[in-house]
C-alpha positions in Angstrom: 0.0 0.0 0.0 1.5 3.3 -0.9 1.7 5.9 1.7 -0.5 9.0 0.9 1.4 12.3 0.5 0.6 14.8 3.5 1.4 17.9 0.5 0.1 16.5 -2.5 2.6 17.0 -5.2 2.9 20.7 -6.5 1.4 22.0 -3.9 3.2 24.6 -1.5 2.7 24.7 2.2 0.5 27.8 2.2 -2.2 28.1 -1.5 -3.9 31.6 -2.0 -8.0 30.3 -2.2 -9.5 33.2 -4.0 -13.1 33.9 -4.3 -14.7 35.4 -7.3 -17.9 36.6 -8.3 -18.1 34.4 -11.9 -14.6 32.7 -11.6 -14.6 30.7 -14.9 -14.3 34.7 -16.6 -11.4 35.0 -13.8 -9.7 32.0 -15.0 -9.7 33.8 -18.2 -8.7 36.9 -17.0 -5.4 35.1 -15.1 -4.1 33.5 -18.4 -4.4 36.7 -20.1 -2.7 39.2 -17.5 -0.3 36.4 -16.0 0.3 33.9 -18.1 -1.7 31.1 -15.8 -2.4 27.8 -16.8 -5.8 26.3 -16.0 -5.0 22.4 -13.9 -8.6 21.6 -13.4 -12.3 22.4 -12.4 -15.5 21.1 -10.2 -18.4 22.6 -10.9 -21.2 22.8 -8.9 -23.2 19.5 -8.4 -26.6 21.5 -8.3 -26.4 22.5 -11.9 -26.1 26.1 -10.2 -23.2 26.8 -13.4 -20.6 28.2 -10.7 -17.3 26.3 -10.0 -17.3 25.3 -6.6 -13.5 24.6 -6.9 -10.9 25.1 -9.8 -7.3 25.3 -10.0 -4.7 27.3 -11.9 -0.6 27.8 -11.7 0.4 30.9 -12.3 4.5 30.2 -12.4 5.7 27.5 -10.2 2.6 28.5 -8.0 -1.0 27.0 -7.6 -3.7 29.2 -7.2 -7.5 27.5 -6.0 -10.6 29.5 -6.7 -13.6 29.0 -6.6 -17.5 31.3 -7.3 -19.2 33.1 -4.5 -21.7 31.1 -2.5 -24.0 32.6 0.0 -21.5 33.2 3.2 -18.7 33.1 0.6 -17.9 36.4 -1.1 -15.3 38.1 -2.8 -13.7 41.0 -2.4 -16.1 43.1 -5.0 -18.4 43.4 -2.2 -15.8 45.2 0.0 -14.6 48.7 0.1 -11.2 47.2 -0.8 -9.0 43.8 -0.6 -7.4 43.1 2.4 -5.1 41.2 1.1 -2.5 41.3 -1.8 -1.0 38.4 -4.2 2.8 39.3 -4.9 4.2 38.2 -8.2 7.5 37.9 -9.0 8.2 38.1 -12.6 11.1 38.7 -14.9 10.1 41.8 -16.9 7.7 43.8 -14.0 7.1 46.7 -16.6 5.7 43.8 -19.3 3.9 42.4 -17.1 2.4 45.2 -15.4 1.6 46.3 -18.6 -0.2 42.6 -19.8 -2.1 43.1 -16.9 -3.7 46.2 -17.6 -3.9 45.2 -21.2 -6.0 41.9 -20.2 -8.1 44.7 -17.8 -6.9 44.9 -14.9 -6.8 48.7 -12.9 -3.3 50.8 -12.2 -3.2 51.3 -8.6 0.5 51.6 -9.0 2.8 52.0 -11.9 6.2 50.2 -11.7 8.8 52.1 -9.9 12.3 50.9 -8.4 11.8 50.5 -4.2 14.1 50.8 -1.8 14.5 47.3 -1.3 15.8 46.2 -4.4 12.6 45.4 -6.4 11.3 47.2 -9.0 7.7 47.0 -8.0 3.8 48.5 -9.2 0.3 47.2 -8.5 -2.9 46.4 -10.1 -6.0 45.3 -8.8 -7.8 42.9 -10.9 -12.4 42.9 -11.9 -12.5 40.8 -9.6 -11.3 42.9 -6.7 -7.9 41.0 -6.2 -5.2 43.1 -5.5 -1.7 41.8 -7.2 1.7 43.4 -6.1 4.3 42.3 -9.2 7.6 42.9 -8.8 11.0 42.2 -10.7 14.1 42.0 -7.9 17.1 44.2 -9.7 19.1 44.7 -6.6 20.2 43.0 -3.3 19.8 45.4 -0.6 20.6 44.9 3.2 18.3 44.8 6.2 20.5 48.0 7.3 20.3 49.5 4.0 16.6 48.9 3.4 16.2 50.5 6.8 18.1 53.6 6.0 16.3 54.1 2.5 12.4 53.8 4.5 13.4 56.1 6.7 14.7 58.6 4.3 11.6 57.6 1.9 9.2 58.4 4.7 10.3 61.0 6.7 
């Protein structure tokens, strides 16, 4: 008998779940602004069309979503996200740029940050914020330090 896998294989310890009003449109959305690659879907037994679980990889990362459900919303009924994805990516200013292109909303074009990324944000329709970032320097705790408190005086 072969011994069952605690982490099932290409999974991470800790998977962002999102929730999304009509996720089958954000699955489409996802390939479009970040290049994600669709592993699988449930849809809902009831016949209600929503996906009560899917799965993409966006990079070397899974991703679960799933639709809204009564007690289950998404972020579009909030004043904002409380939470932020962070993707890194080789090219930030492509990417950034894809991901307005597929229609996603400029909440912050890319700039270089004091701690050595190069870094902007979008938030996505579905109310998803994502943070992508390229890394172009190493910078030290110290240094990093220094910089904020210069940048924020």
């Amino acid at each position: 008998m072969n011994e069952v896998k605690k982490i099932p294989e290409g999974m991470h310890t800790v998977t962002p779940h999102l929730v999304c009003r009509n996720a089958a449109d954000a699955i489409e959305f996802y390939k479009k602004a970040f290049g994600a690659v669709e592993l699988g879907r449930m849809p809902d037994p009831a016949g209600s069309g929503k996906l009560m679980h899917a799965m993409i990889r966006i990079g070397d990362s899974p991703i679960m979503m799933m639709d809204e459900y009564p007690g289950c919303t998404g972020p579009q009924d909030l004043a904002a996200s409380p939470v932020t994805l962070h993707l890194y990516v080789e090219d930030v200013d492509a990417s950034f740029r894809q991901a307005v292109a597929a229609g996603a909303e400029s909440k912050a074009e890319p700039a270089d940050m004091f701690w050595g990324d190069r870094y902007g944000v979008v938030r996505d329709p579905f109310g998803h914020f994502w943070s992508l970032a390229t890394h172009v320097r190493d910078v030290s705790p110290q240094e990093a330090m220094e910089a904020a408190k210069k940048q924020y005086r």
